[in-house]
C-alpha positions as CSV (number, residue, x, y, z in Angstrom):
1,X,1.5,17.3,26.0
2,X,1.1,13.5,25.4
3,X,3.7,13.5,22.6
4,X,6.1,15.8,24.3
5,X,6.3,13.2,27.3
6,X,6.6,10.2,24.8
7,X,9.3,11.7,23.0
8,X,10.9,12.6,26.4
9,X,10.2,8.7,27.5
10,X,11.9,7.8,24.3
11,X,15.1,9.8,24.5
12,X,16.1,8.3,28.2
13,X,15.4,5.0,26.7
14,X,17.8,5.8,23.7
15,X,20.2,7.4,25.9
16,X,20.1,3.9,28.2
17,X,21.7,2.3,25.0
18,X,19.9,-1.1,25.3
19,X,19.8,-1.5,29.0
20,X,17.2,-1.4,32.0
21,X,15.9,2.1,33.2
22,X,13.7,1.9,36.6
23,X,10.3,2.9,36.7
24,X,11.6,5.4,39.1
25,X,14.1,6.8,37.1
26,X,11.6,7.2,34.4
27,X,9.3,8.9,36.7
28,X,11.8,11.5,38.0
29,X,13.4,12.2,34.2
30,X,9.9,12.9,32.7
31,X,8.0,14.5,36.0
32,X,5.0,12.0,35.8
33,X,4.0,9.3,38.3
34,X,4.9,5.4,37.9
35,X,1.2,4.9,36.9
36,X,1.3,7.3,34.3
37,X,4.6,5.6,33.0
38,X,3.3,2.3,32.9
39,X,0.3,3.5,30.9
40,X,3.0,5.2,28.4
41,X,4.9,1.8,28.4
42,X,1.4,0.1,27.3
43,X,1.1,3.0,24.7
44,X,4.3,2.2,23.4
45,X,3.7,-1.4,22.8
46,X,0.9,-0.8,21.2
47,X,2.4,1.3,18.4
48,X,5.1,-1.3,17.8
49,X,7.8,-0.6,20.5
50,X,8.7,-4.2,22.0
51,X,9.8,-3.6,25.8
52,X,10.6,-6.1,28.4
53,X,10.0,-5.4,31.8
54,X,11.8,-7.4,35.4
55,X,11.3,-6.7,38.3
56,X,13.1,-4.3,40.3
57,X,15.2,-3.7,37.3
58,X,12.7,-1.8,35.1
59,X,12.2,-1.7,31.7
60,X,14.1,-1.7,28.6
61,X,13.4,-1.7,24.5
62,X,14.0,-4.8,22.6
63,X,13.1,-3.5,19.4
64,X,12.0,-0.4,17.7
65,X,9.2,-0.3,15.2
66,X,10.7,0.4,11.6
67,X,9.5,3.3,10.1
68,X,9.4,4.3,6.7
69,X,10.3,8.2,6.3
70,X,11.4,10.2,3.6
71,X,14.9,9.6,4.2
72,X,14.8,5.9,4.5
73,X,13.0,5.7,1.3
74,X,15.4,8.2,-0.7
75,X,18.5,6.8,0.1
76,X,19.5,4.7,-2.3
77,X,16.5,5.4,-4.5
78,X,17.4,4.7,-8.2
79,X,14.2,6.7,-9.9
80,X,14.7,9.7,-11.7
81,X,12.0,11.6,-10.6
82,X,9.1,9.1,-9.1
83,X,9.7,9.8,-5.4
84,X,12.2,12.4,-5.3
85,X,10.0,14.4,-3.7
86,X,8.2,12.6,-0.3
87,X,5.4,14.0,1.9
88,X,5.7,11.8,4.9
89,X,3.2,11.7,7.8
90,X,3.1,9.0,10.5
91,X,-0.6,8.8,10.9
92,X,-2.9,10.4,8.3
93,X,-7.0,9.9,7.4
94,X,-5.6,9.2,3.9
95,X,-2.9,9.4,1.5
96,X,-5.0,9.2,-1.2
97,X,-7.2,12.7,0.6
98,X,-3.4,14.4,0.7
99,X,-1.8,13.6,-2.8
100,X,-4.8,14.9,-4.3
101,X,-4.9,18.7,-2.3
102,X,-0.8,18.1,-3.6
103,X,-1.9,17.8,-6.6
104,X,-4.0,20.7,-6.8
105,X,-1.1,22.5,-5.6
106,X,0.7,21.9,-8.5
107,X,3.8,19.6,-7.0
108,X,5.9,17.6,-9.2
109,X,5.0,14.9,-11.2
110,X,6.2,11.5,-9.1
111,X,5.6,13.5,-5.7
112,X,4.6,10.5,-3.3
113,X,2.4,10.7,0.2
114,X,3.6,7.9,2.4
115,X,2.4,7.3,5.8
116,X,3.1,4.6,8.0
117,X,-1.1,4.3,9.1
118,X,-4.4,5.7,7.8
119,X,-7.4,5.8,9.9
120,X,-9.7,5.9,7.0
121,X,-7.6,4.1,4.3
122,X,-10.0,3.3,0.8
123,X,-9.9,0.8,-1.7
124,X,-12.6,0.9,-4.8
125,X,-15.7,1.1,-4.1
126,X,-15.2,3.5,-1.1
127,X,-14.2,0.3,1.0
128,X,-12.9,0.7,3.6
129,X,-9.1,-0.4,4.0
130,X,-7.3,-2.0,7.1
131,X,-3.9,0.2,7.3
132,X,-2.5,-0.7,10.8
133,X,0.5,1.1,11.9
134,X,4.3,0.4,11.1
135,X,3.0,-2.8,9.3
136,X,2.3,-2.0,5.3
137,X,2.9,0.0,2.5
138,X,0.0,3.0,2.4
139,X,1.3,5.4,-0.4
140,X,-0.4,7.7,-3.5
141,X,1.7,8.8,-6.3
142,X,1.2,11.9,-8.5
143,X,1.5,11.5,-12.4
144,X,0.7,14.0,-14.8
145,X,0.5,12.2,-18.4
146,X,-0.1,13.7,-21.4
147,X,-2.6,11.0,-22.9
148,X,-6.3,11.0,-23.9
149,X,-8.7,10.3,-21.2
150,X,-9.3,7.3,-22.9
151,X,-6.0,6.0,-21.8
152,X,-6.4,6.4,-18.1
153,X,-7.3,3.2,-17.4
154,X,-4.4,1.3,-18.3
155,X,-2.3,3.0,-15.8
156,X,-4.3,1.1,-13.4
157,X,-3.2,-2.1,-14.7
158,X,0.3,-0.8,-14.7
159,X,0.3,0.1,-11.3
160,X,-0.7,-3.5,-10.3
161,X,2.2,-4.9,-12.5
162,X,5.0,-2.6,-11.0
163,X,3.9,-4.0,-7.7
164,X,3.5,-7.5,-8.7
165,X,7.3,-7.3,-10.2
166,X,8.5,-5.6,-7.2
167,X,6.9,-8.3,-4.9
168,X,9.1,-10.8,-7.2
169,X,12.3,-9.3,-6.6
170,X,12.4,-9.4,-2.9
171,X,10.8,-12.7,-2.2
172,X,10.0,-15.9,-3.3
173,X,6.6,-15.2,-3.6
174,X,4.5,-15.9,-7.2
175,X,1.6,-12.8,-7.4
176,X,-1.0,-13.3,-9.3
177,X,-3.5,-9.9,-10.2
178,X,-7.1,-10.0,-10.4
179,X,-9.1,-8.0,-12.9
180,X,-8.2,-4.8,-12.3
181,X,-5.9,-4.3,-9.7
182,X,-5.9,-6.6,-6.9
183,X,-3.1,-8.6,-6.1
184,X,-3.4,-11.8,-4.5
185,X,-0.6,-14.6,-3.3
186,X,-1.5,-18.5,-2.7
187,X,-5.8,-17.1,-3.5
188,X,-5.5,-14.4,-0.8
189,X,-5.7,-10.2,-1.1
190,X,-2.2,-8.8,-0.7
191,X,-2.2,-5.6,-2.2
192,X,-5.0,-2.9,-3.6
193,X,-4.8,-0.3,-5.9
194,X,-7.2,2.6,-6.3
195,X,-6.2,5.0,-9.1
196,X,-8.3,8.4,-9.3
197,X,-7.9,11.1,-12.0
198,X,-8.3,14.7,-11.8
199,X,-9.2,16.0,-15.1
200,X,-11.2,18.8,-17.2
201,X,-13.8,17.8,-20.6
202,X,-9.9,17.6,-22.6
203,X,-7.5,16.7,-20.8
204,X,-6.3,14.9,-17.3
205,X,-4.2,17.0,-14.9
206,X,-3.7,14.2,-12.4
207,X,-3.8,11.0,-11.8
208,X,-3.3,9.7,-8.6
209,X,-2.3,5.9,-7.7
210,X,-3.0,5.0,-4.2
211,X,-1.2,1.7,-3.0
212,X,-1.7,-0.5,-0.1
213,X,0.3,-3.6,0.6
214,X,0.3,-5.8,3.5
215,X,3.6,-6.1,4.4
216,X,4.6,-7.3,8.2
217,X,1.1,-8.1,9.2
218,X,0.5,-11.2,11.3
219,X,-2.4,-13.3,11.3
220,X,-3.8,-11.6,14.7
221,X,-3.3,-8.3,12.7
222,X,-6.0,-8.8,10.5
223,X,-9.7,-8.4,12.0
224,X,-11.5,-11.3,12.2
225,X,-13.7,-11.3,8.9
226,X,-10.4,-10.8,7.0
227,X,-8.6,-13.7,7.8
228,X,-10.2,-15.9,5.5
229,X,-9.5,-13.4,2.7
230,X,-6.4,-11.6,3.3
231,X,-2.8,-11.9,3.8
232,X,0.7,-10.4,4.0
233,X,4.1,-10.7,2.5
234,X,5.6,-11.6,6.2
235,X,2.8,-14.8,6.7
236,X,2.9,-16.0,2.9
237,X,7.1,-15.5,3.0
238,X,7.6,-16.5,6.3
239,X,9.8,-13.2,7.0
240,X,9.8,-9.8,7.5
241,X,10.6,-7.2,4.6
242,X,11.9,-3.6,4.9
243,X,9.4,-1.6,4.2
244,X,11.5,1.3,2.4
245,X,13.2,-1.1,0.3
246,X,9.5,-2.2,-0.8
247,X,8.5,1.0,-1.8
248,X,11.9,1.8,-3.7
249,X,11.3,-1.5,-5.8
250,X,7.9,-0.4,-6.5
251,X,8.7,3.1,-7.5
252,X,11.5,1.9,-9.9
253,X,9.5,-0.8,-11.9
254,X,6.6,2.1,-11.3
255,X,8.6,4.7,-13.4
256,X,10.3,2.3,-15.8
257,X,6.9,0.5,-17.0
258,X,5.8,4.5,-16.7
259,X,7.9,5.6,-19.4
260,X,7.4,2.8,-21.2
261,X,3.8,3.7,-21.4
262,X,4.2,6.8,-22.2
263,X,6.7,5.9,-25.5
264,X,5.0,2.9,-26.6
265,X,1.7,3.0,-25.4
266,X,-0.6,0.6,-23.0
267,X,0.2,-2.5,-25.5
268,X,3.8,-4.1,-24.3
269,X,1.8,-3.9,-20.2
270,X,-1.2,-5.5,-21.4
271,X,1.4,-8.8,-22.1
272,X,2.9,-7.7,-18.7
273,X,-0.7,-7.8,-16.9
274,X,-2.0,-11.2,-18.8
275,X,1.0,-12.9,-17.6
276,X,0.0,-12.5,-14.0
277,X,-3.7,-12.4,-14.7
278,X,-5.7,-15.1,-13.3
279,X,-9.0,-14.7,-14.1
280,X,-8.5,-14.4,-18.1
281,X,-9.8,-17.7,-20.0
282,X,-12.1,-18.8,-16.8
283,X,-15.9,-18.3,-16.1
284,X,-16.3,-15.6,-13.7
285,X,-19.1,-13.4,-12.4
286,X,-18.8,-9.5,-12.4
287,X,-20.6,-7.7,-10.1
288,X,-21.1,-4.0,-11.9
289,X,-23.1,-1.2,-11.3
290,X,-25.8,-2.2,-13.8
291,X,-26.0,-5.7,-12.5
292,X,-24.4,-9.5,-12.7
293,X,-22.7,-10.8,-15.6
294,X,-21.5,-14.6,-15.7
295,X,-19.3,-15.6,-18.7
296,X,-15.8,-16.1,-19.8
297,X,-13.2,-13.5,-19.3
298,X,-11.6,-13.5,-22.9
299,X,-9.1,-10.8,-22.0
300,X,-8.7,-7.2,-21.4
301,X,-8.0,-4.6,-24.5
302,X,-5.8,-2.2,-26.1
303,X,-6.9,-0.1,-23.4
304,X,-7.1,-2.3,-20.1
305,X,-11.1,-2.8,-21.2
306,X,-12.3,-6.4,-19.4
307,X,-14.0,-8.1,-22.5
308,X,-16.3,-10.9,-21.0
309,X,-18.5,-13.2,-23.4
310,X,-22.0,-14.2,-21.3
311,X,-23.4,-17.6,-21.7
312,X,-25.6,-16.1,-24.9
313,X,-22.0,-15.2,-26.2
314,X,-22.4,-11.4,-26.0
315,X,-19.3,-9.8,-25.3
316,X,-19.7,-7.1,-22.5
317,X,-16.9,-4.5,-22.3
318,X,-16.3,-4.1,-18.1
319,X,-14.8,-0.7,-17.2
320,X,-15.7,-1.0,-13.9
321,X,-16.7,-4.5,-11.5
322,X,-15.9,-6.7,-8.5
323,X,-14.6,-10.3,-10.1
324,X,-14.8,-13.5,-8.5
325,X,-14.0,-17.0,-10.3
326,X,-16.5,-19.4,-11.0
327,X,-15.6,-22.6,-8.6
């Protein structure tokens, strides 16, 4: 009932082309008192609509929020099959929760979930991860390579350079990644990556790539114990970005490093990844599983492998850790 009045609310707005609409006339053309509209009003606002309001006059919209649906992203889209085919929600728990049900539903490979919030977004690590609406990338594609398990990991990696290179192309920005996947500008956490694979004893049948990237986020966005940490495209570039133009850059540096991959193997990406790494050649700590290792990060491998040599000057192979540098 809600959505049927908002929708309702929206279309006298649009048919108002731009100019004021009383609270009365509001009232009459959607049957609700001027209480209920103000509340809808507030609503509004708080999913991105900007309104003004004068009085005796009414109210009018300034600006719509920008969405990113299927057809926003596919026009214009210059992949061959990586996002040709787009399950869009507005609100979901998790893109990453419906690419993987996709999956098991046998969809194409390059299928992409897009949503424009998650209530229970995820990076690694089960963390939890802060996907406010209209205001960020939060998107999972479907691949289906052929390649040993063993391989698996470097897609991660490649993931976080197709975003990094996309990120390059539409601003002014300089990424730098972090060992694995996160992507950081001027020291702060701009984008996460969270890759999981379905797969049987032999042989993967999935992998899924979920992406996050703060995009139009302010500084009041971001709750409070993230603001030392995080950051967006809009605060670091000083303007907004079109989100669906974000994602098609992604998903075509996504499907041409892809293929790339997939002919040549992991090697060409790992001298894609160590030019934006930032951690590689510095002391670092690594949180993992087992424990903490300090040493020097001496570089990933052939197969996206952290190799880290401790103080002793064992080298420890990290598949799996939280990094932070050494100050």
């Amino acid at each position: 009932m809600q959505s049927a009045l908002r929708e309702k609310l929206l279309e006298v707005f649009t048919q108002a082309q731009g100019e004021f609409v009383s609270g009365q006339k509001l009232s009459e053309a959607i049957g609700c008192s001027r209480t209920a509209i103000w509340k809808h009003i507030e609503d509004l606002r708080k999913e991105g609509y900007e309104l003004e309001a004068v009085r005796r006059k009414g109210y009018r919209i300034m600006m719509k929020p920008e969405k990113v649906t299927s057809n926003e992203i596919q026009l214009g889209l210059a992949t061959k099959y990586i996002g040709r085919t787009i399950h869009y929600e507005e609100t979901v728990e998790s893109t990453q929760k419906i690419a993987h049900r996709l999956s098991y539903d046998n969809v194409p490979e390059g299928t992409i979930v897009v949503a424009d919030e998650q209530l229970s977004g995820r990076g690694r690590l089960d963390r939890t991860w802060h996907s406010p609406k209209f205001s960020g990338v939060w998107m999972s594609t479907i691949l289906r390579p052929r390649i040993p398990l063993g391989q698996a990991p470097g897609l991660t990696l490649l993931a976080a350079v197709a975003v990094a290179q996309a990120i390059e192309d539409m601003t002014e920005l300089e990424p730098e990644i972090k060992w694995p996947n996160d992507i950081l500008i001027n020291g702060k956490k701009t984008v996460g990556i969270l890759t999981e694979m379905q797969a049987e004893s032999d042989r993967i049948n999935a992998i899924i790539i979920g992406i996050g990237i703060n995009v139009n986020q302010s500084v009041e966005d971001f709750p409070e114990e993230l603001r030392e940490k995080a950051t967006s495209l809009r605060i670091e570039n000083g303007s907004t970005l079109n989100r669906a133009e974000l994602i098609q850059a992604v998903l075509m540096k996504l499907e041409k490093l892809y293929e790339q991959f997939l002919s040549n193997g992991f090697y060409p990406i790992k001298l894609l990844w160590e030019a934006y790494a930032i951690s590689i050649g510095k002391r670092i700590i690594a949180s993992t599983l087992r424990g903490t290792i300090t040493g020097y990060a001496k570089g990933i491998t052939d197969d996206g492998v952290l190799m880290l040599e401790d103080d002793h000057g064992t080298v420890h192979y990290i598949h799996s850790a939280d990094i932070e540098i050494e100050r």
